[in-house]
N, C-alpha and C positions, 0 to 999 in steps of 0.2 A: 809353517815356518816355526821354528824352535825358539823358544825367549830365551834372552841371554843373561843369564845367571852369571850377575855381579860377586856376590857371595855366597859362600855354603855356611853357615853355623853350624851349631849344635842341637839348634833349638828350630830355625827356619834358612829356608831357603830365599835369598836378595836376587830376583827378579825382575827384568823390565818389561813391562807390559807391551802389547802387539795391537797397532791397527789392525780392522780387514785388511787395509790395501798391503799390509805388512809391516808399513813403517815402522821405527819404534820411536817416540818422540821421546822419550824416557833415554834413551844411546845417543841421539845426538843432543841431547844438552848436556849429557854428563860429560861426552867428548868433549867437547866445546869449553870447559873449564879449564883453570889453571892447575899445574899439578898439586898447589898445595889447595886447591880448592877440591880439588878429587880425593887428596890425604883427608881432609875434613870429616868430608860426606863418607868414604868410607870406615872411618872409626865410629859413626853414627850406625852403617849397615853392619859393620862388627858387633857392637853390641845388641842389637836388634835381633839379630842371625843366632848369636850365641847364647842369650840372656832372656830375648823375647817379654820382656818386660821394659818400659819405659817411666822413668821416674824424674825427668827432667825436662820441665816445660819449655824450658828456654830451649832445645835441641828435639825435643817431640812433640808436633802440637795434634790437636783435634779437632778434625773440621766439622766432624758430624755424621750422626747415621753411616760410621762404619769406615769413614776416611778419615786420614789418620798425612801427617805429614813428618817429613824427615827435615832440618829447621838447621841451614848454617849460616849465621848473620842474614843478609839478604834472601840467601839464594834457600828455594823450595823447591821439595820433590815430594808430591800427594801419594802415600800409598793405602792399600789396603787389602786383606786378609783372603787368599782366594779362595773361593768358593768347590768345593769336592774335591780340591788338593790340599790335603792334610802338609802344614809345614811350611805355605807359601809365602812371601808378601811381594808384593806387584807394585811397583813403580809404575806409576801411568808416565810421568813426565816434569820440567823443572821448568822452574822461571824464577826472575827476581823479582823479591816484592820492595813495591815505594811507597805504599800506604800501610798503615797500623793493620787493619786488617785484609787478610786473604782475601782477592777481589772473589765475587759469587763466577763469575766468568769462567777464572780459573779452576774455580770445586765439578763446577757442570763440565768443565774439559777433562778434567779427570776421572768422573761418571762415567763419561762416552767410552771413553779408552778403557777403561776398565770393563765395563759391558761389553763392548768389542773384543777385546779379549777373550773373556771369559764365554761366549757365544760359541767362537773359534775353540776353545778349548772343550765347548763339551761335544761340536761336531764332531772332531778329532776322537773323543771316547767313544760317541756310537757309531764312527765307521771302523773300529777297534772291534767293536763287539758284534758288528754284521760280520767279520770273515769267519 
């Protein structure tokens, strides 16, 4: 199943990441927001997308070894850099946060999904390359 690309820059591609089972937990939370809470978040993928540089901690933070988060007031969406697609950045998924920092819970939820992902995505190449 295809990930649904949020945004296109100039610089990267705003993708949402893919369970195995397909879900995207990355679509339903962004659904699930208010429209100006979606206005937010996407001026954050706009410059991401186009800029590919982040220089505002208050709006891009770092979680660690390669994850990376998109940061509007509460609400958080863990991304990170995909792996043999030149361009990408993958949204595993969002939550609010109510402590100071990023519960570990949620970093390792975003691990999965993004391993999940990316698993799916190099099947997909090597059954590309058996026809």
């Amino acid at each position: 199943m295809a990930r649904r690309v949020v945004y296109q820059g100039a610089v990267f591609a705003i993708a949402f990441a893919r369970e195995t089972s397909g879900a995207c937990p990355a679509c339903e939370f962004f659904d699930g927001l208010s429209l100006l809470d979606k206005a937010k978040l996407m001026a954050l993928f706009q410059i991401a997308g186009d800029h590919g540089k982040f220089h505002n901690s208050e709006k891009f933070g770092d979680l660690g070894e390669g994850m990376y988060e998109f940061k509007s007031f509460q609400i958080r969406m863990p991304f990170a850099y995909a792996k043999n697609e030149r361009g990408q950045i993958l949204i595993t998924h969002g939550f609010i946060k109510k402590k100071t920092k990023t519960p570990k819970e949620e970093i390792t939820r975003a691990w999965r999904i993004y391993n999940e992902d990316q698993a799916q995505t190099k099947l997909a190449i090597v059954r590309k390359a058996k026809r």
